[in-house]
C-alpha positions as a Markdown table, in Angstrom:
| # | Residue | x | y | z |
|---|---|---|---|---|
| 1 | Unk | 2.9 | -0.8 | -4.4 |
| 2 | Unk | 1.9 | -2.9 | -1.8 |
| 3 | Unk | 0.4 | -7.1 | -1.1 |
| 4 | Unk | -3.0 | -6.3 | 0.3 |
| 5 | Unk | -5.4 | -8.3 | 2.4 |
| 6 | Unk | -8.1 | -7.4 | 4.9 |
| 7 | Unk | -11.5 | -8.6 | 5.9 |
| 8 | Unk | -14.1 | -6.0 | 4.4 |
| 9 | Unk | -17.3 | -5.7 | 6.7 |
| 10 | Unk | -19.3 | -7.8 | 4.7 |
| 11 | Unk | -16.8 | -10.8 | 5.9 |
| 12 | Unk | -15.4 | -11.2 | 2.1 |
| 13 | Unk | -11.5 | -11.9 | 2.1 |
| 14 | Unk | -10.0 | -9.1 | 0.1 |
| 15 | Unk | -6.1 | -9.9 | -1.9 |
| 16 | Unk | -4.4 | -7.7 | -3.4 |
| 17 | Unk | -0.9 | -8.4 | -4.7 |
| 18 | Unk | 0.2 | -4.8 | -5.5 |
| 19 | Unk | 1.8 | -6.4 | -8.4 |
| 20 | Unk | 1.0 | -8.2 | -11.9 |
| 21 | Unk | 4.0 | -10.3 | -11.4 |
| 22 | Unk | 2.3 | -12.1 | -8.4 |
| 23 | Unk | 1.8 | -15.4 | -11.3 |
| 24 | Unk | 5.2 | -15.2 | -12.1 |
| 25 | Unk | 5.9 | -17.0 | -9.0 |
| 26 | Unk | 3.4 | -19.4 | -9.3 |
| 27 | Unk | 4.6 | -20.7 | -13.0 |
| 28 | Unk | 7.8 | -20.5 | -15.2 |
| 29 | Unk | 6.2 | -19.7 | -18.5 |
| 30 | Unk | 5.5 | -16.4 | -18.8 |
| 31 | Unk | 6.9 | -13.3 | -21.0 |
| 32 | Unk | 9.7 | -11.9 | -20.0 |
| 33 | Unk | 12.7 | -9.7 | -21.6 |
| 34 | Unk | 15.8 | -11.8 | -20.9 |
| 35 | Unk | 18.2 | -10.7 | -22.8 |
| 36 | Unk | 16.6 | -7.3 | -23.6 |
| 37 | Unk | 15.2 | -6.9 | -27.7 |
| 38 | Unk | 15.9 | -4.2 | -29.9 |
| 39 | Unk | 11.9 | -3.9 | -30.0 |
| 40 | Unk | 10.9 | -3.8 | -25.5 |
| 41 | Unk | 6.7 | -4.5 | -26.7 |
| 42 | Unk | 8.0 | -7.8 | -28.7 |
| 43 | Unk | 7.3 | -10.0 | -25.6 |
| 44 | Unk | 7.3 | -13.2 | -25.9 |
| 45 | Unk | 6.1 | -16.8 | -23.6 |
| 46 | Unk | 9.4 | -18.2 | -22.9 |
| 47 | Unk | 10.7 | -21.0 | -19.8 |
| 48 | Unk | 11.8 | -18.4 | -16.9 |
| 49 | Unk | 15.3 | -20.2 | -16.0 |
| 50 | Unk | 14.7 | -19.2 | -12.2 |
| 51 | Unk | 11.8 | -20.7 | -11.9 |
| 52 | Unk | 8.4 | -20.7 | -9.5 |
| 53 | Unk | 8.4 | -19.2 | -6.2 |
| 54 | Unk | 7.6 | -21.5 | -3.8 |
| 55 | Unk | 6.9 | -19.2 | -0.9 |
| 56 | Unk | 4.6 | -17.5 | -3.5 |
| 57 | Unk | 3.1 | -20.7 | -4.6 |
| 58 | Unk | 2.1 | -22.1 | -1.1 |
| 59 | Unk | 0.8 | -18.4 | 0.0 |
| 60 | Unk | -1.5 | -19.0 | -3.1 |
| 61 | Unk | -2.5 | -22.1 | -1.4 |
| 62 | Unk | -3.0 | -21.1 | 2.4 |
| 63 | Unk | -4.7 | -17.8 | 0.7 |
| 64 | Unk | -7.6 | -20.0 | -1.3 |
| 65 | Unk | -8.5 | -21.9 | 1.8 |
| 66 | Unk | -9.1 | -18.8 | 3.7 |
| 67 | Unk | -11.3 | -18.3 | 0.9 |
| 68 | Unk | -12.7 | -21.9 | 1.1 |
| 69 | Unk | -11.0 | -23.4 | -2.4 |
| 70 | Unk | -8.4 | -26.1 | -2.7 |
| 71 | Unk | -6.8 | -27.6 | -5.3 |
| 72 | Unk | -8.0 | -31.7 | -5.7 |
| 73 | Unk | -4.3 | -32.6 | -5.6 |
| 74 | Unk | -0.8 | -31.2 | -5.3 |
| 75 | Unk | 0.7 | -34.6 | -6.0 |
| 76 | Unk | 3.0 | -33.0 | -8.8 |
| 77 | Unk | 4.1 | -30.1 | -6.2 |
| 78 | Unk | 5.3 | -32.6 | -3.4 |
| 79 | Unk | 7.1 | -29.4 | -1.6 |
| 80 | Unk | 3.5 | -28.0 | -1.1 |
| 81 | Unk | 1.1 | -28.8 | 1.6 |
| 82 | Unk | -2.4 | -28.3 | 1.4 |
| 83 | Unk | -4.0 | -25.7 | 3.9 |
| 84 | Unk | -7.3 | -25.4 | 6.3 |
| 85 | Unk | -8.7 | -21.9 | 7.0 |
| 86 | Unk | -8.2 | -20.1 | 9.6 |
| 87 | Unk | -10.7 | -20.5 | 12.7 |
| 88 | Unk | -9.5 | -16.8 | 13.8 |
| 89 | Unk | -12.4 | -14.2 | 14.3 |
| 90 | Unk | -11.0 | -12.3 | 16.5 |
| 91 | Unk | -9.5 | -8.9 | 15.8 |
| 92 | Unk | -5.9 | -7.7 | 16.8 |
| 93 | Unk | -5.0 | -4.7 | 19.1 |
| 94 | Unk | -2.9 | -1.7 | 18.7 |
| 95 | Unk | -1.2 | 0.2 | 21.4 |
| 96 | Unk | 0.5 | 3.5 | 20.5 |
| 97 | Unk | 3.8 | 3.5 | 22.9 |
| 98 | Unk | 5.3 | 7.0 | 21.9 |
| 99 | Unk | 5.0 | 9.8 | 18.8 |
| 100 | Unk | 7.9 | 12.0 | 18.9 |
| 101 | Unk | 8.3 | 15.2 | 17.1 |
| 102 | Unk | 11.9 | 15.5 | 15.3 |
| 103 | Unk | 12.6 | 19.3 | 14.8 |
| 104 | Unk | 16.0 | 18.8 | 13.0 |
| 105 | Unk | 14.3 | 16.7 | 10.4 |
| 106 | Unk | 11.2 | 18.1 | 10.6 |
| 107 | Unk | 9.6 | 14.9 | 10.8 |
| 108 | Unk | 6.7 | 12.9 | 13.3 |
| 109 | Unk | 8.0 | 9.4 | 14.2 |
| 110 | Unk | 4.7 | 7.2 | 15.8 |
| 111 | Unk | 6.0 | 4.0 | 18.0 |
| 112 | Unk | 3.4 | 1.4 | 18.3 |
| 113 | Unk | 2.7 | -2.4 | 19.4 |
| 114 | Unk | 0.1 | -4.7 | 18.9 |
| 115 | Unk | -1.1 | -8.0 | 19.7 |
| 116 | Unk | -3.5 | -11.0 | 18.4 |
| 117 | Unk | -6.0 | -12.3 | 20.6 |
| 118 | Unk | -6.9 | -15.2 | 17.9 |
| 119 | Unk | -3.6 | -16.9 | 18.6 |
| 120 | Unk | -2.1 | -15.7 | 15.4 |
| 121 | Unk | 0.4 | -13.0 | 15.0 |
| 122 | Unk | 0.1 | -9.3 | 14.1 |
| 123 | Unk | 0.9 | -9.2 | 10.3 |
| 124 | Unk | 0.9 | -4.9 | 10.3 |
| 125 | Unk | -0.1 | -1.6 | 12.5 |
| 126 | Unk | -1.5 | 0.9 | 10.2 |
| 127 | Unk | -1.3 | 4.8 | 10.8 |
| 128 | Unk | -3.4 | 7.9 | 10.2 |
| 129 | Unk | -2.3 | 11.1 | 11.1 |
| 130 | Unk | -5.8 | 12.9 | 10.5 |
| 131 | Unk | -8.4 | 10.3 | 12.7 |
| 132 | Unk | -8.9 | 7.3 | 10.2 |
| 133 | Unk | -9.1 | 9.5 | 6.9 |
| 134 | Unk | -6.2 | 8.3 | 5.4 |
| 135 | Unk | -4.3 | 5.3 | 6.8 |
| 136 | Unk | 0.0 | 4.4 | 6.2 |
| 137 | Unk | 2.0 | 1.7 | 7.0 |
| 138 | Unk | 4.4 | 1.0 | 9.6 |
| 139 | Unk | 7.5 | -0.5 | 10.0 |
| 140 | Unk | 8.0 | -4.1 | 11.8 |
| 141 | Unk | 10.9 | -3.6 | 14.5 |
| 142 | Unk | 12.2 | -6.3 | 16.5 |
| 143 | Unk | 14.0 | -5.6 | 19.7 |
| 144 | Unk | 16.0 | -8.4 | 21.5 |
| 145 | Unk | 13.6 | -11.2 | 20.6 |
| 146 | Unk | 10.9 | -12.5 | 18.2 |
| 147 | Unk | 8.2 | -11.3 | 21.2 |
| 148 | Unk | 9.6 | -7.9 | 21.4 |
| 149 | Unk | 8.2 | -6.5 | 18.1 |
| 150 | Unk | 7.2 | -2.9 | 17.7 |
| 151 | Unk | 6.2 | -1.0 | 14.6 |
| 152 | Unk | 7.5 | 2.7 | 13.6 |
| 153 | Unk | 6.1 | 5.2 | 11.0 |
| 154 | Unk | 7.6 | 8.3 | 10.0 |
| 155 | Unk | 6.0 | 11.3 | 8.5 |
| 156 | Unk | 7.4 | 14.6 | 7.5 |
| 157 | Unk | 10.2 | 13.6 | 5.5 |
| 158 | Unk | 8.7 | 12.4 | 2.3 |
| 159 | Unk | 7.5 | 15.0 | -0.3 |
| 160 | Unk | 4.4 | 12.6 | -0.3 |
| 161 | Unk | 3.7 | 13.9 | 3.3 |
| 162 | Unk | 2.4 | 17.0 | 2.3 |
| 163 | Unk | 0.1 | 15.5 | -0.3 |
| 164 | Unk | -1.9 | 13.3 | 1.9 |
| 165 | Unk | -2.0 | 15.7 | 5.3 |
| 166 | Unk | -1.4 | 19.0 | 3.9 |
| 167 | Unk | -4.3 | 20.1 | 5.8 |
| 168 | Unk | -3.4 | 19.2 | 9.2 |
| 169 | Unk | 0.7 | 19.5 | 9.1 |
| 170 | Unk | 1.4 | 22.4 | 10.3 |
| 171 | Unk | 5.4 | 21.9 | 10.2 |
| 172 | Unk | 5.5 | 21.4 | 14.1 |
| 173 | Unk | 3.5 | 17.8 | 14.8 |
| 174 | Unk | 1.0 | 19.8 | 16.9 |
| 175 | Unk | -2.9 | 19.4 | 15.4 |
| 176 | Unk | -2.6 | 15.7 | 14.6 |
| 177 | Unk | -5.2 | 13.4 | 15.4 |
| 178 | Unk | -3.4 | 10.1 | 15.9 |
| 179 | Unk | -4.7 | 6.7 | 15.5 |
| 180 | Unk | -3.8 | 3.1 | 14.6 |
| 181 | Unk | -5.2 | 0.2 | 13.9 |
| 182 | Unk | -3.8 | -3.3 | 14.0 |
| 183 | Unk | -4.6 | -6.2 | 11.3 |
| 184 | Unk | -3.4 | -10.0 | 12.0 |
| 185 | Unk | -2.3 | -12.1 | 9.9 |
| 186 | Unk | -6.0 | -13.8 | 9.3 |
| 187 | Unk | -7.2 | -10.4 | 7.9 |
| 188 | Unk | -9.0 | -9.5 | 10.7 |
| 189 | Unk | -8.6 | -5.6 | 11.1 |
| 190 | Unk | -8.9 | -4.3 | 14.8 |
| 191 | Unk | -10.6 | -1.1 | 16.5 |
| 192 | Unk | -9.0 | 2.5 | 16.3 |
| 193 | Unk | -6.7 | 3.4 | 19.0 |
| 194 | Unk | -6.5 | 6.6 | 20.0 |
| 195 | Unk | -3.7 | 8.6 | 21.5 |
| 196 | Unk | -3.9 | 10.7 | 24.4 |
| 197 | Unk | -3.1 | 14.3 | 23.8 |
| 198 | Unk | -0.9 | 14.5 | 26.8 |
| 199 | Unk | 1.6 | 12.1 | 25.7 |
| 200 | Unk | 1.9 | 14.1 | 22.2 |
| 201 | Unk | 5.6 | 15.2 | 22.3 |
| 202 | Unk | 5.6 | 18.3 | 19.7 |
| 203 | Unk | 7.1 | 21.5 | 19.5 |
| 204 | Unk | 4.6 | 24.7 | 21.1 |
């Protein structure tokens, strides 16, 4: 599972948390299992002894005022800060830098980088191996410092890999239409990239 959040083309901010535990960062009450029953489906509402997130509970807060909500006060949160939306409309940009073909591992390793035009920051460089079908993470790297960031994903290795491209893998990491796409942290998704045949390292 994965946290979600894009702009869809109607402008509408779209969260998901890729988890129903997302509230139990914002609050302490909630059920949990601690220490484990002799019956796992007796939950119960109990005082979690950890405690709210606060990182979760002010992403909460920046999130809403993206979506134009704020609470009247935080007065009994004094380590939270109310948030303004973000003025950025303008969408990121992806550039892929290598794909290499591994032949030992069988696998197809796309190297790309990406930068926000908004003055925000890139928040994630999607992939799709089969022009825009299907889309995959990558991976943030960061080189020597914070501005030398690139982003890796690797397909071939994960039994999944067949599932999604099973009809353009051919085993060699020839026949791939490669593309990416960048999305910053305001939501705002960028245009596809494409990459140029030539530069496709793969065995012939």
């Amino acid at each position: 599972h994965s946290l979600t959040l894009y702009k869809a083309e109607s402008g509408a901010l779209v969260f998901g948390a890729g988890t129903v535990q997302w509230t139990w960062g914002l609050d302490s009450h909630h059920d949990i299992n601690d220490p484990p029953r002799a019956n796992m489906y007796d939950t119960r509402v109990e005082v979690d002894p950890i405690g709210p997130d606060l990182s979760i509970q002010q992403a909460t807060v920046n999130l809403l005022a993206d979506m134009g909500i704020q609470p009247e006060t935080l007065s009994c949160h004094p380590q939270l800060a109310k948030a303004q939306a973000s003025s950025d409309s303008q969408p990121p940009s992806a550039t892929i830098l290598e794909v290499d073909y591994n032949e030992k591992l069988g696998s197809v390793l796309v190297v790309s980088t990406g930068k926000d035009a908004g003055g925000g920051e890139v928040a994630m460089i999607e992939v799709s191996l089969n022009g825009g079908k299907r889309w995959h993470p990558s991976e943030r790297r960061v080189g020597n410092s914070d501005d030398d960031v690139i982003w890796e994903m690797e397909f071939g290795r994960n039994q999944w890999d067949q599932v999604d491209y099973g009809e353009t893998w051919d085993g060699t990491g020839c026949g791939l239409e490669v593309v990416v796409r960048a999305v910053d942290d305001s939501g705002n998704i960028g245009i596809i990239t494409k990459l140029d045949e030539a530069r496709m390292h793969c065995k012939l």
